[in-house]
Phi, psi and omega in degrees: 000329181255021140272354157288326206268334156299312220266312192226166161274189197259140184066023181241142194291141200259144147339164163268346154293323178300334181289328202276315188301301217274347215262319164335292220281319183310296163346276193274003174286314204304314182298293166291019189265301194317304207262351178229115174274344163316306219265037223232019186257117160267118161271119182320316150308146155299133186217172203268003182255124189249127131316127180231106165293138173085006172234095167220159193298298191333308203269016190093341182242123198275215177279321188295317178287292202300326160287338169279016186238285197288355167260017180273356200235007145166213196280096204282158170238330161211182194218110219228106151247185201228151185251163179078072195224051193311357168208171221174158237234096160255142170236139203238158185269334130279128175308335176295319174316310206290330185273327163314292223277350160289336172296319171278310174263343200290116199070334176322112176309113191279025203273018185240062123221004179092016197259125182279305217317201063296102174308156187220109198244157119185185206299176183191127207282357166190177169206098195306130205259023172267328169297312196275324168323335194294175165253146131312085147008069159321166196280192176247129194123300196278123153246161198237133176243134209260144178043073182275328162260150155301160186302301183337283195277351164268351166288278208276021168282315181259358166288312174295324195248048186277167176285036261211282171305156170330142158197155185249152166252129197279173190286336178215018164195164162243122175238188158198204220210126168202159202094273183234136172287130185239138211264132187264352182280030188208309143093055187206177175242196218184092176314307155286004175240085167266155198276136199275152191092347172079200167266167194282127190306341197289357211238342187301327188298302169317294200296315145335299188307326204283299168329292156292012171259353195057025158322311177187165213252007176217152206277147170287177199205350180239107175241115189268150119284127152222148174270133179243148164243135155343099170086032153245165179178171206245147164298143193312157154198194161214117159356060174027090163318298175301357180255357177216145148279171172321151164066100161255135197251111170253140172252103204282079159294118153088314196198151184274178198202133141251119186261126202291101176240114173245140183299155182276356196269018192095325192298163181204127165234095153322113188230107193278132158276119180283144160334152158049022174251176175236105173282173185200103153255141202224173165035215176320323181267004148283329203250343184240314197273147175275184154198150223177152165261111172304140192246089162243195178239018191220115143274155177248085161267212182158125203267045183127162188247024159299127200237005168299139170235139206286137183281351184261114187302332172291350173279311179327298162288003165273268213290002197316328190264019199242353177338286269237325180269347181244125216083239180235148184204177122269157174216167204286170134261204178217153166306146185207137177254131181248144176235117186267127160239136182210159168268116176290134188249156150231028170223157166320121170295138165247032167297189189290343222243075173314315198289312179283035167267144172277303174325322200230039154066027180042063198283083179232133169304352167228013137347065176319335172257031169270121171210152175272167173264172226259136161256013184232182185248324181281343171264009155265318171311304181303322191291314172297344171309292177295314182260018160213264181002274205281034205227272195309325195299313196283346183258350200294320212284307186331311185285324178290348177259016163277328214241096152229352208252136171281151167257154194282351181309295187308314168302293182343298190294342160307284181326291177251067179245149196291142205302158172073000182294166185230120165216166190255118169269091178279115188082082184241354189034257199267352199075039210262284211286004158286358181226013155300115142084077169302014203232004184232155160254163198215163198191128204262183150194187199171143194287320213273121177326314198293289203297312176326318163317326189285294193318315163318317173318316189294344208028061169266148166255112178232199189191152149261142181199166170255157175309323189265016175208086158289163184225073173231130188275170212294150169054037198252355168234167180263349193201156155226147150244123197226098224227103134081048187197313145326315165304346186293325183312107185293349200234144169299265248278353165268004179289305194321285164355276198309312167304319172316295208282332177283340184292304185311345200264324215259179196268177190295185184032358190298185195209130183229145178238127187234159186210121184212159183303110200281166152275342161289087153318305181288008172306349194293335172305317196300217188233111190298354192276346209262000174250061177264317177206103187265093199264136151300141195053008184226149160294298179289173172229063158284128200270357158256133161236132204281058176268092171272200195291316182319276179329314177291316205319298204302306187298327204334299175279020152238010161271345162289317187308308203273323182294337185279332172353101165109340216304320194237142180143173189278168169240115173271182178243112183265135155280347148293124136299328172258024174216124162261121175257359163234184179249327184250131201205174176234115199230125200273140174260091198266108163316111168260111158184128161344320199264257192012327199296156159294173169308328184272037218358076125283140185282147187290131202254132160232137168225142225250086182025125105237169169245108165277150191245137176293120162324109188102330200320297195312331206269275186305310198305317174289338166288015149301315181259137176295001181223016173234174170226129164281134193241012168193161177202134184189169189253122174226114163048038177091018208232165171227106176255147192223120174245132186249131129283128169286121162268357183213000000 
């Protein structure tokens, strides 16, 4: 409004630029009203203090421009910029100077002074100097220890850990890795795969160092290298709580950086790392606030909030260059190499701050995918409904091009069934296992529309069903297969079912192969000769094992004991494929696809049920039912496998 009122006399018709300019000038007071309201009284009369929208450090503009543009139109007395800012501040020694430079500069193309921006001005009745004077908070937590290595030992850090060695490239930077590798499609590490060689002997003295100085209270074990090139940067984020301990250490090589940390409550603090510092994030700035590098090729800094400006304009322009070092500013960047030193936590982090805990099941009421486990039959129909159901219709075409290859146990055991045999692929997905071995006949079913569709596509004969109400009459096959399909189960007691129901479909002698996801990942490691046959409780590899009715009677009661194991409690969302840390979980399926995508285009995560099963478990549930022998058991591809024979 008081460029309007300068700008034209009253009642005289404004441009559609002057229009554009009032509507810019509404914009930003308002954007400073939100965040500072001292500073937002604006005045209608001219007065020597101007807000200048679009010349703030966010925008490209430093101190020096704003003093070369504006002192051309009178006597400047300060100059105030803020950093993370989109305006900036002139206070001029006459309401005439401040009216000239409205007249002039207000909406206006800058481009005869080298300026992309368009200022946008008004008045303002002071501009209170305890606001611009105040400091910026570091978060809680952080400390900066400034020249932690000498110019020496900052030589040979970076001559040793050079681009030489193996490395990956990332989409905007190169990083690599040594202790352990950290994995980003998951953003966690893989505990049993440490890297050969450790950490680099060149990093023992920093580590040492970091310890006794009290950096952190343990030697690290994990080390990221990244290379930032000038307009590269990293995403706001916060560290895997459950993949690390307290106090994350970055070490700033060849140039300094400014780094972003923002509060989930909105607040945001720029933290200049100097060449040669060491940050040390703890506590609250670690476990809560994010951080992150923005990628531009220009940071904004300051050694401090001077803000006098000399009043004899040939002195202005005489200092012009040393401006730019006092207050607030920019400066370019430079290539800068980071050294991350981090702790493999192996146990559930128990920090304070649940909602960003991965560990403690991201405990927010509007979390969607917080959820218990189900004590009803109906809040098991829901969870499973939303997280395995309608989880496969949306993912079916995705999931079906992961699932193509059979695995040969399981072909194998298609393959030496006796000709003219008739089976059921219960959980049959995409149909992979359906075009095994033409001499047997075979019928898929499936819960999910979609994928059964595929298989059919496929010239398979399938049906959609659910597991636990099969529409097959009793003793009506020679063989089932239940592939990848229990685990979906929220309940013992629907696990149970569901093996009922597969017993019930096959004839007396019959035969069921069942397969569910183990929670010992790491067998995968072991020596395959030494997984031929993992029985409970046995040593040897008798491939029967007998469980009758007689036998559950007498265990009854420590086999109830062992299946409940875990019954109550939250499902958290595991980020490993190769580590389960609970049994009952949410394991994310992230959708690469268009139709898929959020609103920020990030590809969309769904997530999916499961009960991972305790080496033996699977073994007890079948000693549940009164009509079967397991006549093999064994570990395949992460899986706990059971071949059942019905005796009755």
């Amino acid at each position: 409004m008081a460029a309007r009122n300068l700008t034209k006399s009253v009642g005289e018709k404004l441009s559609k630029s002057e229009k554009k300019a009032l509507r810019k000038q509404a914009r930003k007071v308002h954007s400073l009203s939100k965040h500072n309201s001292e500073l937002a009284d604006v005045s209608i009369e001219p007065t020597p203090h101007i807000l200048v929208g679009n010349g703030g450090l966010m925008c490209g503009v430093d101190r020096e421009s704003i003093t070369r543009v504006f002192s051309l139109y009178g006597t400047l007395e300060r100059v105030v910029m803020l950093p993370q800012r989109s305006y900036s501040f002139v206070s001029y020694k006459s309401h005439n100077n401040a009216l000239n430079a409205m007249r002039n500069l207000n909406g206006k193309a800058l481009d005869e002074f080298g300026l992309r921006s368009v200022f946008y001005l008004s008045y303002l009745v002071k501009v209170p100097s305890d606001v611009i004077l105040s400091k910026i908070e570091h978060p809680p937590g952080l400390q900066i220890y400034e020249e932690f290595i000498n110019e020496e030992e900052e030589k040979t850090l970076l001559d040793a850990l050079g681009w030489d060695a193996p490395q990956k490239e990332l989409r905007h930077r190169r990083v690599k890795h040594y202790g352990y590798e950290f994995l980003y499609g998951t953003n966690d590490i893989d505990r049993a795969k440490p890297l050969p060689g450790g950490m680099p002997a060149v990093c023992n003295d920093i580590l040492t160092r970091m310890v006794s100085q009290g950096a952190v209270q343990n030697t690290p074990d994990q080390l990221t290298v990244n290379e930032y090139l000038p307009g590269q940067g990293i995403p706001p984020h916060v560290d895997t709580h459950s993949a690390f301990e307290d106090g994350i250490c970055s070490l700033s090589l060849g140039a300094k950086i400014s780094m972003d940390f923002r509060h989930p409550d909105s607040r945001h603090v720029s933290v200049l790392l100097p060449r040669r510092s060491l940050l040390v994030m703890s506590g609250e700035s670690r476990y809560l606030w994010t951080h992150g590098i923005t990628p531009r090729k220009f940071d904004i800094i300051g050694s401090g909030l001077d803000t006098s400006i000399h009043e004899d304009q040939e002195s202005i322009a005489a200092d012009a260059s040393n401006v730019s070092t006092s207050g607030v500013t920019q400066y370019e960047r430079e290539r800068r190499i980071s050294l991350t030193f981090r702790k493999i936590l192996h146990v559930p982090c128990t920090c304070k701050y649940s909602s960003k805990c991965n560990s403690q099941g991201y405990k927010k009421a509007e979390d969607k995918n917080a959820a218990s486990l189900p004590s009803t039959q109906g809040e098991a129909q829901s969870l499973e409904k939303r997280h395995v159901h309608e989880v496969y219709e949306n993912i079916a075409d995705h999931f079906s091009d992961t699932r193509h290859s059979p695995w040969p146990r399981i072909a194998a055991f298609l393959r030496e069934l006796p000709t003219g045999s008739l089976v059921a692929d219960v959980g049959c997905g995409n149909g992979k296992y359906l075009g095994i071995n033409g001499m047997v006949f075979k019928t898929g079913s499936d819960r999910s529309f979609n994928l059964a569709t595929i298989a059919y596509e496929r010239g398979h004969s399938v049906i959609v069903c659910d597991i636990l109400s099969l529409p097959y009459r009793n003793n009506a096959f020679d063989v089932c297969l239940c592939i990848a399909v229990i685990h979906h189960l929220s309940t013992t007691e629907r696990r149970i079912a569901a093996l009922r129901e597969l017993v019930r479909i096959i004839r007396p002698a019959g035969l069921a192969l069942v397969y569910v996801w183990a929670l010992e990942q790491e067998l995968e490691k072991v020596k395959k000769s030494s997984l031929r046959e993992v029985m409970q409780g046995r040593s040897d590899n008798t491939a029967v094992q007998d469980f009758s009715t007689s036998q559950a009677q007498s265990d009854q009661t420590d086999d109830r004991d062992f299946i409940k194991q875990g019954v109550a409690g939250h499902v958290e969302v595991n980020v490993s494929r190769g580590e389960f840390k609970q049994q009952d979980l949410f394991v994310p399926w992230k959708f690469r696809g268009a139709s898929k995508k959020e609103s920020n285009g990030a590809d969309t995560v769904f997530h999916r049920f499961y009960h991972v099963f305790k080496e033996g478990e699977l073994l007890e549930l079948c000693r549940c039912l009164d009509n079967v022998v397991v006549k093999d058991s064994y570990y395949d591809r992460g899986n706990w496998c059971a071949v059942i024979e019905k005796i009755c």
